[in-house]
C-alpha positions in Angstrom: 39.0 185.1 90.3 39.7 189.2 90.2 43.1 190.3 91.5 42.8 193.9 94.1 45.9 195.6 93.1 47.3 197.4 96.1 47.0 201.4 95.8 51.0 202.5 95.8 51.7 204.9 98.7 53.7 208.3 98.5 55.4 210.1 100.5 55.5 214.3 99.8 57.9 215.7 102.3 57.8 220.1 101.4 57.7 222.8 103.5 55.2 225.0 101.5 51.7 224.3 102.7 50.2 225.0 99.4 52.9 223.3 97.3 52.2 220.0 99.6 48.7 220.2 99.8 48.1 220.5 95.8 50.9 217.7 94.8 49.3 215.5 97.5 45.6 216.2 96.5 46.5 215.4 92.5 48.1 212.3 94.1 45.0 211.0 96.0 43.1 211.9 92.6 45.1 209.6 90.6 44.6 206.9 93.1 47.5 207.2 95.6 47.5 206.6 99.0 49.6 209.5 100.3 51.2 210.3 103.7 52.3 213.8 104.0 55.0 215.6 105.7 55.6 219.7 106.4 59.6 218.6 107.6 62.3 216.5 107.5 61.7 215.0 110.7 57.9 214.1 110.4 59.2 212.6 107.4 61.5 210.4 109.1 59.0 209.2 111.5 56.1 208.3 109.0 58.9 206.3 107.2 59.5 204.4 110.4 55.6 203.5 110.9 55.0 202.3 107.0 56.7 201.8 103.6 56.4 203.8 101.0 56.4 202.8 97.3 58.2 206.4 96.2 59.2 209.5 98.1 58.6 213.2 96.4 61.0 215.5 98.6 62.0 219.2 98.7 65.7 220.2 99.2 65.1 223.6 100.6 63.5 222.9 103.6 64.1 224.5 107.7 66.3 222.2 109.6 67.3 219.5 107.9 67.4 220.2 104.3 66.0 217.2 102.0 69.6 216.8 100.7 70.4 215.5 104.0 66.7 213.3 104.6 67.3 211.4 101.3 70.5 209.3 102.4 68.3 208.8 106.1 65.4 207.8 103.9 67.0 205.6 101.3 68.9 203.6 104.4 65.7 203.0 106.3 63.7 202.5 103.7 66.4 200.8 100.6 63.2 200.5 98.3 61.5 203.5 98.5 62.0 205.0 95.1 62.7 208.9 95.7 62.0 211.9 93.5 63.4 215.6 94.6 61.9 218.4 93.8 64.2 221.5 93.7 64.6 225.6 93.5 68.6 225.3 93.6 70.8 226.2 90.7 72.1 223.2 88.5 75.5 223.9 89.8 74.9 223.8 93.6 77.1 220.9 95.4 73.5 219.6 97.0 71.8 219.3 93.3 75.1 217.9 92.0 75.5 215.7 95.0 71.7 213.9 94.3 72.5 214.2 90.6 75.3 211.8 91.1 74.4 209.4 93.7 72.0 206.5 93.8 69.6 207.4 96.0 67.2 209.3 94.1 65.5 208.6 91.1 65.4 212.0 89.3 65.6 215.7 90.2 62.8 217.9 88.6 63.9 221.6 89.0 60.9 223.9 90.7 58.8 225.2 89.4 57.8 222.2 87.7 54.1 221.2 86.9 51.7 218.9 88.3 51.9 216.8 85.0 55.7 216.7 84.8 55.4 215.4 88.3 52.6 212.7 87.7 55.2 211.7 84.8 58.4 211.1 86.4 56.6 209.2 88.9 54.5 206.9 87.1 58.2 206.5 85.1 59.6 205.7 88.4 56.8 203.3 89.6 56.0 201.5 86.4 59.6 201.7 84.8 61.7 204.0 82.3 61.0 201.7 79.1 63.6 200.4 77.0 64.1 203.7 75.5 65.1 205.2 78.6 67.3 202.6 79.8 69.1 202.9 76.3 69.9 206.4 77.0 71.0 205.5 80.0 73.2 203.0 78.7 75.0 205.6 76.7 76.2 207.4 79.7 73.6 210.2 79.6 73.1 212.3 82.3 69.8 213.9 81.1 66.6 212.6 79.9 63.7 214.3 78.3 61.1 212.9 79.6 57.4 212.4 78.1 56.3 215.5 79.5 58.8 217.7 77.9 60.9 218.5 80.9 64.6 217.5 81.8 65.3 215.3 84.5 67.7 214.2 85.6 67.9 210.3 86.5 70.1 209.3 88.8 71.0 205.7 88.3 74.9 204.2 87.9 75.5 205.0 84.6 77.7 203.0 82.3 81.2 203.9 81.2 
């Protein structure tokens, strides 16, 4: 008897046609099924007519900035794992504010690249390993991940 794995669905909110179009594309290549959104509010629709297995947002977006989508996406949809995607400055409240909560997985600073991207969220789908949870453990708030880039995880951290 063979077992059909279910393809894992994504959800790539951005603003930037060509920044949406070539993260989704690299998505559908590597076998996702992907939903797409140009704004905040398309976003929040889609969510409402199917679940997502992980969300890839923008912060820096017209009307309602992703900062303000995640919480709206997180409380409709509690198990849709998020990863932001991000132009701002380390030290702006809206960074600092995803950094600390629970509702997204990581933060990858823009410009980041396709493969740091196709990283962080096979991480987030299939698990940080025991290495990363160790680190986590410890109360980091970074974590180099296997692509070379800093992200920045967002889970409770231990104290």
């Amino acid at each position: 008897m063979s077992v059909v794995q279910r393809k894992r669905s994504v959800l790539v909110v951005d603003d930037e046609d060509a920044v949406r179009e070539a993260i989704c594309q690299t998505l559908v290549r590597e076998g996702y099924q992907v939903v797409d959104a140009s704004n905040a509010n398309d976003a929040l629709y889609e969510a409402s007519r199917a679940r997502f297995d992980a969300a890839i947002v923008d912060i820096r977006m017209p009307g309602m900035p992703g900062d303000s989508l995640v919480p709206l996406l997180k409380k409709s949809c509690p198990d849709t794992i998020v990863i932001v995607l991000t132009a701002v400055s380390d030290d702006d409240p809206r960074f600092q504010a995803l950094l600390h909560s629970n509702e997204a997985f990581a933060c990858l600073k823009k410009p980041c690249t396709i493969k740091d991207l196709r990283a962080t969220l096979k991480m987030a789908l299939e698990g940080l390993g025991d290495d990363a949870d160790a680190a986590l453990d410890r109360g980091t708030t970074s974590l180099l991940n296997r692509a070379g880039r800093f992200i920045h995880p967002t889970r409770p951290q231990a104290h």
